[in-house]
N, C-alpha and C positions, 0 to 999 in steps of 0.2 A: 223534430217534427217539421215536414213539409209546412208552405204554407201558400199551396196552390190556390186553384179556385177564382175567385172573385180577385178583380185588381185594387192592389191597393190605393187608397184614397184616402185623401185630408179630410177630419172631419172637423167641429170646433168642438171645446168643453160645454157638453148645456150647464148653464145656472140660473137655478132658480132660488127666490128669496121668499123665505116665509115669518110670516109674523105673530107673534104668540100673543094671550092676550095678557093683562099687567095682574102680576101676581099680590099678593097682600102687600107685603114688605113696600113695592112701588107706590102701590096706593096711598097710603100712610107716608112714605116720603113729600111726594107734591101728587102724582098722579094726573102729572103733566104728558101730552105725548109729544114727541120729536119729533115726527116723521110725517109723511102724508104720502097717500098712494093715491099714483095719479090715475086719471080714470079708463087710461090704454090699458091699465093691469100691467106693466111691462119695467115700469118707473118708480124711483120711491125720490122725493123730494126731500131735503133736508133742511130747516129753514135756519138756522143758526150759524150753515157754512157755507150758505146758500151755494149747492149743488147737489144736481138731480144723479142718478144712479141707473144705469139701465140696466134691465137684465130680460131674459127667455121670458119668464113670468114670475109676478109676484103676490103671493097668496095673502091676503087678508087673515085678521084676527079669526074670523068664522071661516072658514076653510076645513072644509074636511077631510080626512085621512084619506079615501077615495079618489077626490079631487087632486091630490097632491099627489099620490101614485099614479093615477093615470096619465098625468103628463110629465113626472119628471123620470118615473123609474119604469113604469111597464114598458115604453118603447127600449131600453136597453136589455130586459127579459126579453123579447118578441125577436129580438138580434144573437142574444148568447143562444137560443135554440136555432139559428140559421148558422151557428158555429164562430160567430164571432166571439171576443173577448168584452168583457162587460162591469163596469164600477157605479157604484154610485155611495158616495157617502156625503152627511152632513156634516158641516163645522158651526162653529159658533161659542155664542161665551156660554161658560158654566152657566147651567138653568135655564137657557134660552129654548129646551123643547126639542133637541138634537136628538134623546134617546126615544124622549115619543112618536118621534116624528119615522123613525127605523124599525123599532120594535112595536111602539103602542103600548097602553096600560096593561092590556090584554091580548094575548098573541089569538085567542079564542074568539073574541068579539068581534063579530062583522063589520061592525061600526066603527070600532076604537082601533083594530088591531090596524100595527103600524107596517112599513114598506114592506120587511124580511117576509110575515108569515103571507102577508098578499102575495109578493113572488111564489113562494110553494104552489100556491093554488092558481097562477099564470105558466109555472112551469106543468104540473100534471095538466091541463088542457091542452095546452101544446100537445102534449103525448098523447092524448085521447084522440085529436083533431088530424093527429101527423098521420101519411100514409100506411098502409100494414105489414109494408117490405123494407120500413126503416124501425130499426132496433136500437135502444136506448141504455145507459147506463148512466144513473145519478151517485153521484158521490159529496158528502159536507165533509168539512172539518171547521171545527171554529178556535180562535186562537185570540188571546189579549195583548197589549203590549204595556208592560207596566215594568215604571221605572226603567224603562230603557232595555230589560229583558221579554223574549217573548213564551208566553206560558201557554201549554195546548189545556185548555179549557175543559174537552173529553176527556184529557189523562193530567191531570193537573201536578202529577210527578213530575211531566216532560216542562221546565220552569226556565229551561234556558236556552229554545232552540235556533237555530243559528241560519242565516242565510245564504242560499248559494243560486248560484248562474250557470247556466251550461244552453250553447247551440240548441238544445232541444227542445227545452221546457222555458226556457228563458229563467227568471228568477223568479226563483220559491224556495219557499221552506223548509228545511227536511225533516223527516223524523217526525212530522206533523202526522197524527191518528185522523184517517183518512175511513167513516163509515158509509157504508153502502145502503140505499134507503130505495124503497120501492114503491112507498106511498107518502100520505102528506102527514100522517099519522106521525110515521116515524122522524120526520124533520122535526115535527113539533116538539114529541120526546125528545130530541137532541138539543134544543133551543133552551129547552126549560132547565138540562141538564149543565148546559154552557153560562147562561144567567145565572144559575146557580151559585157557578165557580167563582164571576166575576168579583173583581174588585170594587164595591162600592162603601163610602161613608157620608158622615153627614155636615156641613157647612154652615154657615149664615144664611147663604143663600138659597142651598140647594139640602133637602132632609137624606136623599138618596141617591146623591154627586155622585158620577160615573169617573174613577181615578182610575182608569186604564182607557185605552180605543182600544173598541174589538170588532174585531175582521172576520165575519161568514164567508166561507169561501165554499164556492158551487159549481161541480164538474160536471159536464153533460158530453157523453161521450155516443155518437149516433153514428150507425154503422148501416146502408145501405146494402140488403142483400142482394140485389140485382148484380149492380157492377162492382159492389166490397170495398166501397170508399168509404172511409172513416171521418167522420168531424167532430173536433172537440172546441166546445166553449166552455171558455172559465170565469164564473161570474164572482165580484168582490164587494159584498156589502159591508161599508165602512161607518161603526159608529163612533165616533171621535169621543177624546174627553175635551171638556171646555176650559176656553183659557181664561184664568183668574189673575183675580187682584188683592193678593194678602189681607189688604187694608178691608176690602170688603167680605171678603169671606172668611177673614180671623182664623187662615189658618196655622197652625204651630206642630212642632215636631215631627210625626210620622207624617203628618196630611201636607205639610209644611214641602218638606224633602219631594214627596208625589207632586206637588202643583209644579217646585223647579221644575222636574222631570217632563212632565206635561207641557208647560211653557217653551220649554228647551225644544222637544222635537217638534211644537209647532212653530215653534217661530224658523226650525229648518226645514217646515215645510214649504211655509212662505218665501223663505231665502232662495228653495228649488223654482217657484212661481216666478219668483222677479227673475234666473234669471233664463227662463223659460220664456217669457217676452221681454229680454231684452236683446235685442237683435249686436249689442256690443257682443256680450257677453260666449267665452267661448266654452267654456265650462258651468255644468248643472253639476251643485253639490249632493247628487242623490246620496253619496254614503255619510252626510252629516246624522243622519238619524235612522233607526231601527223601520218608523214608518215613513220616512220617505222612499227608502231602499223598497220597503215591500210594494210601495204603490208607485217603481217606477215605471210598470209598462201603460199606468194608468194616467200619466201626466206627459203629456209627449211620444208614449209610445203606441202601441198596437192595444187601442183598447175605446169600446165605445164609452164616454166616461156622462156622468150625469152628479152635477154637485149639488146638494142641499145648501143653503146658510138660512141659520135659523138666527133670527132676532127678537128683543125687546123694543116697545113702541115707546118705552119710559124714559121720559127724561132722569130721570136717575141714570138708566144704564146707555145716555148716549155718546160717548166715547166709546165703550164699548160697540154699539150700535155701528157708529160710524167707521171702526177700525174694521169692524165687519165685511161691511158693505164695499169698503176696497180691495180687501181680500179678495170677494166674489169677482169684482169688476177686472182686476189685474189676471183670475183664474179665467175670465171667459175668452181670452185674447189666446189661452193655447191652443195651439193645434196637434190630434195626436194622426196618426196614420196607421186606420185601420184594415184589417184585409178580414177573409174568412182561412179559418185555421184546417186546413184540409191537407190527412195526410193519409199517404198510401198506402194501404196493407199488403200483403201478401199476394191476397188473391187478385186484386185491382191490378197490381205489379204482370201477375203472370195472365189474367184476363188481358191485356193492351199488348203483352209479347204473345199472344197467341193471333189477336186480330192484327198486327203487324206481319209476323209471319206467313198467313192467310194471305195478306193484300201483296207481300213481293211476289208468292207464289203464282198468283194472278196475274201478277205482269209480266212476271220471266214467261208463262204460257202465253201472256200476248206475243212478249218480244220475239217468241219461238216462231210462234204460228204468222208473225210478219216476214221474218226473216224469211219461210220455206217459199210465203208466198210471193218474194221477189225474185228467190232462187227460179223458182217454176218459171217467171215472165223472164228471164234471161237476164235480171238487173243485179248487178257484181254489188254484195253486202259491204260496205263498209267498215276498216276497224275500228277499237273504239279510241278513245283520245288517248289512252295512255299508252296502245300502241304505236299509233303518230308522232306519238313524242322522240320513242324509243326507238323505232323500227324505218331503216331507210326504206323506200318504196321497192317493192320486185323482192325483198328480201324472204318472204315466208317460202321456208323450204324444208330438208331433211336437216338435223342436227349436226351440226361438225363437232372436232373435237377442240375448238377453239372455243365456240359456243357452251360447250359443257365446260371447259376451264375458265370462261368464266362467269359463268353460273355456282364454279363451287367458290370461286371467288366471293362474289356477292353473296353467295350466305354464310360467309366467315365473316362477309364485312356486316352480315346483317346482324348475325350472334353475338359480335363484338360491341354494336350501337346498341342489341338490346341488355347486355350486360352494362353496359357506361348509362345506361335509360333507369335501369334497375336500381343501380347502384346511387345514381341524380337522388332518384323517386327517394329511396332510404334516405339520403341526405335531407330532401327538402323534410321529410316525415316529421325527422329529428330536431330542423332547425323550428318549425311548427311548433313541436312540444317544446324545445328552451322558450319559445320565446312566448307562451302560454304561461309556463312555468314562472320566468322572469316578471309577467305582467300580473301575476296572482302574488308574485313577493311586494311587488310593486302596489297591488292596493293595501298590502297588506303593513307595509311602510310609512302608505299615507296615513290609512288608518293610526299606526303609531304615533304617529307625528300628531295627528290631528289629538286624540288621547292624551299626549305627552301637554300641547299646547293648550287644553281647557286645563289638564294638572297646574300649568304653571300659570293660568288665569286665577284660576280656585285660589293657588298659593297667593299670588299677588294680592286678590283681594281681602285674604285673611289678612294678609300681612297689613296690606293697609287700615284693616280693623281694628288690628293690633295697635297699631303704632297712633290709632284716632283715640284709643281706650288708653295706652300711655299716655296722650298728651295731657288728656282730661285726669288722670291720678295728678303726673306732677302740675298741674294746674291747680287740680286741690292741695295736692301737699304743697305748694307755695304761697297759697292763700293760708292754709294752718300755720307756717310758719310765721306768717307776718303777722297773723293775727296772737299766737305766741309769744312774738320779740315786743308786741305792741302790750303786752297784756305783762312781759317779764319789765320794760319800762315803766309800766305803771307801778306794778310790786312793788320796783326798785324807790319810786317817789314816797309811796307809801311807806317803807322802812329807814328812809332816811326822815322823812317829817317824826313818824314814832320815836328815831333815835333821838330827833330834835326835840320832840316830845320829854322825854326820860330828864334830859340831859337838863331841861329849862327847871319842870319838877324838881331836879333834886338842888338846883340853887336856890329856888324860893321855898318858902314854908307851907308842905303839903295842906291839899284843903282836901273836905270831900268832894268838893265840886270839880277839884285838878284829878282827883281818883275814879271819882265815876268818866270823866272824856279822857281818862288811859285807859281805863277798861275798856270803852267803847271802840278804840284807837285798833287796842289788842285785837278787841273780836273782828274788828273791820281786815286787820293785816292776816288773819287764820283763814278767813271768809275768801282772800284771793288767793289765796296759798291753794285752798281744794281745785279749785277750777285744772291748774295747770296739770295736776297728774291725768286728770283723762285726755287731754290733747295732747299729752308727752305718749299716752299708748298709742292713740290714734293715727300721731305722725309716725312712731315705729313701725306699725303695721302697715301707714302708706309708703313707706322704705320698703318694707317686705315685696309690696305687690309689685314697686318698682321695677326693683330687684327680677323679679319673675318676669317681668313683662318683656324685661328688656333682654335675657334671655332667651323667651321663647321668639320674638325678634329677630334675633342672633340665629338663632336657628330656622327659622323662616326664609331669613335673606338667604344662607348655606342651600338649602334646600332650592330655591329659586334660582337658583344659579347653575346647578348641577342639572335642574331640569333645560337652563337653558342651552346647558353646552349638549345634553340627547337631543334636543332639538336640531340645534345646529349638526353632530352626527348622523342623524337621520337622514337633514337634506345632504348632505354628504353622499350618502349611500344611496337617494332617490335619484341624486341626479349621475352616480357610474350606475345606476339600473336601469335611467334612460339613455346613457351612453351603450350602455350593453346592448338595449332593443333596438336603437336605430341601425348599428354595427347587422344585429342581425334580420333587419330589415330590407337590408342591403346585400345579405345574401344571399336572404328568400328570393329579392327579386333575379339576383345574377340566375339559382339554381334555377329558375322558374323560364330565363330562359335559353338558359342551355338545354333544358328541358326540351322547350318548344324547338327549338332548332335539331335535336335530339330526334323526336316526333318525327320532323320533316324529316331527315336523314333517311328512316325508317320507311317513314313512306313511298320515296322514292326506290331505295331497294326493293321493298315490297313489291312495287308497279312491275320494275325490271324483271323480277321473280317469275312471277305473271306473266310478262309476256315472253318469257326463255320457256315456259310451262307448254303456252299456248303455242307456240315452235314446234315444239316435241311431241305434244298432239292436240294438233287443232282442234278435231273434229268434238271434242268430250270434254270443251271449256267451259261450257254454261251448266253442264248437266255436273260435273263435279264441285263447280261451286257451289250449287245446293246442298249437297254431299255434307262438303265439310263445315256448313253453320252445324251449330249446338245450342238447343235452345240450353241458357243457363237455369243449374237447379232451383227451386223455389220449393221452399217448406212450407206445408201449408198447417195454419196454426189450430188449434182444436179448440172447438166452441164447450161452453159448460156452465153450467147454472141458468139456463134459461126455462122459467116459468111461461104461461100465457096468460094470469092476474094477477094483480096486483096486494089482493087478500090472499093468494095465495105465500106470495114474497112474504108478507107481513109477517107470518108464523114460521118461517124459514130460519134454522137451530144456525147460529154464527158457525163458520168452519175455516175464519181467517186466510182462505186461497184470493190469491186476485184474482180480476175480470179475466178472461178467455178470449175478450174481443179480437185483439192482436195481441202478437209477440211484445210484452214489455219493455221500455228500452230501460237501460242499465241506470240510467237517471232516475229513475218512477220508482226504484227497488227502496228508495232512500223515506220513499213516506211509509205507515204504518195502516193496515186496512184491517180492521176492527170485526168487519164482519161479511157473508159469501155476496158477490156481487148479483146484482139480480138486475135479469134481463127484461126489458118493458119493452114490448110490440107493439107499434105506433098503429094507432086505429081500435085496440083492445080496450076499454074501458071494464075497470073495475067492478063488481056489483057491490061491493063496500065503498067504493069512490062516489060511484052514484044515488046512492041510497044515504051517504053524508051529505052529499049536496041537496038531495029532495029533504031531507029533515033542514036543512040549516042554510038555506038559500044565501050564495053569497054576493056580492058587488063584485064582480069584476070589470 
C-alpha cells in the first residue's frame, strides 16, 4: 500500500490518567488515598515519594465516560476517518477500571457505555457528514490474546493465529475472520458476540478479571469517486488484562499459569517502552511478546496512538499506583510518525496517465507551432542537446554507409547492454528474495533462541526449587536423625540402669516395694521403645524423598545443559545468517550498480540511436515520437455490493465475496470475510440510523 498524501510527521503518544473511585475491599483496608490531583488537571502528586507525574490530562474519580472519550480517543476516530492509522488502549492494574473504561457496563447506555461503542457511533457520523462522491467500507474483526496464543473471538475454532509482515499491510494478523458491517447495529451484535467468547474469571480482587487483552480492530476503506483514490484507516482499540500480584489476588493453578502469562507480555511491553526512549538503545524487542508484535506500528510507528492508564486512589493499591503512573510518564516520551495511508487504484493510476498524456500533447503542439513560427521569421531552429553532444556541427545530411554501419553497430551494442541489464535485473530480483528469505530464518532463530532461553530460565528456576525443597528434606531428615540418636542414647541409659536394676534385685531380698519400682522401670523402658518405630518410618520415607529429589535434580541439571549447548548452536547459526546477509548485502549493492551504470550505457546508445534516426529523416522526428508512446494497459477493477442505506445493508443475506473497491493485493487473501461487503455513500443517512438517534439521543 502506497502511503502518499499528507507528509509524514512526528507526533507524540497522548496520555491520559484516570482515577477510579475506592472499591469496598479498599475501604475496609484503611481507605486512605495516595494521590492528589493537582488543580491544572494535568498532574497527579504523590505524597509518599514525593514526586509529581505529568500527563495530557487527568480525570478525577467523577469523570465521566463522555468526558474521557472526548479527549482521549474521539480525536484519534476523527483522524482514522481522514485515513490515518489509529490505537488507543488502557493499561493498568487488575480492577483499576481498564475494561470499563473501553467497553463500559453497557455498550447500550448512553451514559455508561464505554470508548468502543462511542466510536461506532463517531465512525457512522463521520459517514453521514462525509461528502456524497466519497464511498465507504467498514470492516471489524476482534481477537484476544490469551496465554500467549491469539484466539479470533468471532470464530473461536481459529485459537492459534499467527503473526505476519509484508511491504503492504505492514503487520497483521492472518487468518483473522474479518466482518463486513454497514450500521451500528451490526458492530454492536459483533461486540456482544466477541465478550461473549472472551476469557474472564473471578479474583480477590476483581469478580469478573479480564485474563486475556483484546484487540477491536476497525477498517475504513474510503474511495473517492471523482479522482478514484482510495484511503484506508485502521483503527486498534486495545483492552489490556491487568497486572497482578499472586499475594493479592490469591491466585492458583489455571488463574495462576494466566496471571504469569499476563505479567510476562506486560512487562515486554514495558521493556519495548524503555527501550523506545532510550536514545542508547539500538534495538526495540517488539518480538518478546504476542502483543507487542501486534501493537508495533502503534508504539514508534505510523499510527496516531492515545493511552489510557487507569488507577486506584487507595493506599492499599499504591505501589501499584505508582508503578503505574511511570509506565504512563516513560510511554509519553515516544514518538511515532504518522502519515495518511493513501493508496492508488486502478483508475487514479490511469486518470494521472491520461492527464499526463494530455499535458505533453500540449507542449509538443506548443513546441511545433514555435518552431514553424521561427522557421517563417528566417531564425535557424536549434538542435537539441543530445544532438550537440553527438553531432559535429555542418554534419546533418544524407545517410552514408558508414553512418548505417554504425548504427547497426550500436544496436548490437544496445541488445547486448539490454540483455546484461536483463540479466543484472534477474540477479538483483533473486539476491532480494535470499536475503528476505535469510532475514525470515533469521527472526525466526531469534525467536528460537529467545524460546530455548526462557526454557532454560523455567529449567533453572525449577531447578533451584528443587534443590531449596531438597535442602529443607535433608534438613529435616538431620534433625530426625539426631533427634533419634538422642532419644536411642536415652533407651540406651534406660536399659542399662534396668539391667542395674534386675541385677541389684536379685542380690538383695526381694520386697514388694523393690517389685512394684521394677515394674514401673519395665513400663517406663516399653513406653521409649514405641516412640522410635514411628521416626524409624518417617526417616525412611524422608530417604525415599531424598532419594527422588535428587534425581529429579540430576535430571534437571542434564536438561539445562543441553538446553544450553541449542543456545549456544543457535547463536552459532544466527551469527553465519548474519554473515550470509551482509555478504549479500554487498552484492545487492555491487548489482545495483552495475545496474546504474548499465542504465547509463543505455542511455547513451539510446540518444545516439535517435540522433542516426533523425539523420535519416529529419523532417518526421517529433511527429513519430508521439507515434511510438503506448500508453500502458490498465485493468479496470469491477465495483459490486453497493447499496444507497444502510437498512438496507443491514438485511443483506452474507455471500462471503470481498469488497470490489480495488483489486485485492495478494496479502489481504490471508484474512477471512464473513460476510458481502457493503458500500456506504458519504452524505446518505440511514432512515433506521436516524430514527435510532431521534428515539435514543446520544452524547457525542
Amino acid at each position: 500500500m502506497a502511503t502518499d498524501g499528507q507528509d509524514p510527521h512526528e507526533e507524540s503518544i497522548k496520555v491520559c490518567c484516570r482515577f477510579r473511585p475506592q472499591n469496598q475491599l479498599e475501604k475496609e483496608q484503611s481507605g486512605r488515598i495516595c494521590v492528589t490531583i493537582n488543580g491544572d488537571g494535568t498532574s497527579v502528586y504523590v505524597p509518599s515519594i514525593d514526586n509529581s507525574f505529568v500527563f495530557d490530562r487527568v480525570f478525577g474519580v467523577d469523570a465521566a465516560q463522555k468526558e474521557v472519550y472526548d479527549y482521549a480517543a474521539k480525536p484519534i476516530i476523527n483522524g482514522v476517518l481522514r485515513g490515518f492509522n489509529g490505537t488507543v488502549f488502557a493499561y493498568g492494574q487488575t480492577a483499576s477500571g481498564k475494561t470499563h473504561t473501553m467497553e463500559g457496563p453497557d455498550i447500550e447506555d448512553e451514559v455508561q457505555m464505554g470508548v468502543i461503542p462511542r466510536m461506532v457511533w463517531s465512525i457512522f457520523d463521520g459517514i453521514d457528514h462525509a461528502a456524497d462522491y466519497i464511498e465507504f467500507l467498514v470492516k471489524v474483526s476482534i481477537v484476544e490474546i490469551y496465554n500467549e496464543r491469539i484466539r479470533d473471538l468471532l470464530d473461536p475454532k481459529k485459537d492459534n493465529l499467527k503473526i505476519h509482515e509484508d511491504k503492504a499491510r505492514g503487520v497483521f494478523i492472518g487468518e483473522v475472520t474479518e466482518t463486513y458491517v454497514g450500521s451500528e447495529q451490526e458492530i454492536f451484535d459483533i461486540m456482544k458476540a466477541g465478550k461473549y467468547n472472551r476469557a474472564v474469571a473471578e479474583t480477590n480482587l476483581n469478580e469478573h478479571s479480564s485474563r486475556s487483552h483484546l484487540i477491536f480492530m476497525l477498517t475504513i476503506e474510503q474511495k473517492n469517486l471523482h479522482d478514484r483514490s482510495v484511503k484506508v484507516g485502521k483503527l486498534h482499540l486495545v483492552d489490556l488484562a491487568g497486572s497482578e500480584k499472586v499475594a493479592k489476588t490469591g491466585a492458583s493453578g489455571e488463574r495462576l499459569d494466566e496471571a504469569k502469562n499476563i505479567n510476562r507480555s506486560l512487562s515486554a511491553l514495558g521493556n519495548v517502552i524503555n527501550a523506545l526512549t532510550d536514545r542508547k538503545s539500538n534495538h526495540v524487542p517488539y518480538r518478546d511478546s504476542k502483543l507487542s508484535r501486534v501493537l508495533q506500528e502503534s508504539l514508534g510507528g505510523n499510527a496516531k496512538t492515545s493511552l489510557i492508564i487507569t488507577c486506584s486512589p487507595s493506599y492499599f493499591n499504591e505501589q501499584e499506583t505508582v508503578s503505574t503512573l511511570r509506565f504512563g510518564q516513560r510511554a509519553k516520551m515516544i514518538k511515532n510518525v504518522v502519515k495518511v495511508n493513501h493508496e492508488r487504484s486502478v483508475e487514479e493510476l490511469k486518470l494521472l496517465l491520461q492527464r499526463r498524456d494530455q499535458a505533453l500533447s500540449e507542449l509538443r503542439s506548443r513546441v511545433s507551432t514555435l518552431e514553424q513560427l521561427l522557421r517563417s521569421n528566417g531564425i535557424t531552429v536549434p538542435e537539441d542537446k543530445s544532438s550537440a553532444v553527438f553531432l559535429p556541427a555542418g554534419a546533418v545530411g544524407a545517410p552514408t554507409p558508414v553512418d548505417e554501419a554504425q548504427s547497426a553497430e550500436l544496436e548490437e551494442q544496445l541488445q547486448e547492454l539490454r540483455g546484461k541489464l536483463k540479466t543484472t535485473s534477474e540477479q538483483l530480483c533473486e539476491a532480494n528474495r535470499e536475503k528476505e528469505e535469510l532475514q525470515s530464518q533469521l527472526r525466526d532463530a531469534e525467536d528460537d533462541m529467545r524460546r530455548l532461553t526462557m526454557q532454560a530460565m523455567d529449567a533453572q528456576n525449577d531447578r533451584e526449587s528443587m534443590e531449596y525443597e531438597r535442602n529443607e528434606q535433608v534438613s529435616e531428615l538431620q534433625k530426625l536423625r539426631n533427634d533419634n540418636k538422642r532419644q536411642a542414647e536415652e533407651l540406651e541409659e534406660l536399659v542399662k540402669s534396668h539391667q542395674n536394676l534386675i541385677q541389684s534385685t536379685a542380690a538383695d531380698t526381694p520386697t514388694n516395694k523393690g517389685s512394684s519400682r521394677l515394674r514401673k522401670e519395665a513400663a517406663a523402658v516399653d513406653e521409649d521403645k514405641d516412640p522410635e518405630r514411628p521416626l524409624k518410618r518417617k526417616v525412611s520415607q524422608l530417604d525415599k524423598n531424598l532419594e527422588q529429589l535428587t534425581v529429579m535434580y540430576h535430571k534437571l541439571v542434564a536438561q539445562n545443559s543441553g538446553l544450553k549447548v541449542e543456545v549456544a548452536e543457535s547463536d552459532k547459526k544466527i551469527e553465519r545468517k548474519d554473515q550470509r546477509i551482509q555478504q549479500l548485502e554487498r552484492n545487492l549493492r555491487e548489482a545495483k550498480q552495475k545496474y546504474e551504470k548499465l542504465l547509463t550505457q543505455c542511455a547513451n546508445l539510446t540518444a545516439m540511436i535517435d540522433v542516426r534516426g533523425r539523420k535519416n529523416c529529419p523532417c518526421g522526428a517529433s511527429g513519430n515520437s508521439s507515434q511510438v508512446r503506448r500508453a500502458p494497459t490498465i485493468v479496470r477493477p469491477l465495483r459490486g455490493g453497493v447499496v444507497s442505506t444502510r437498512s438496507e445493508n443491514s438485511t443483506a443475506e452474507p455471500v462471503g465475496t470481498p469488497p470490489a473497491m480495488s483489486p485485492t493485493p495478494p496479502s489481504e487473501q490471508a484474512s477471512t470475510p464473513t460476510s458481502s461487503p457493503v458500500s456506504l455513500r458519504g452524505g446518505i443517512k440511514s432512515r433506521e440510523g436516524v430514527r435510532a438517534r431521534q428515539d435514543a439521543p446520544r452524547q457525542s
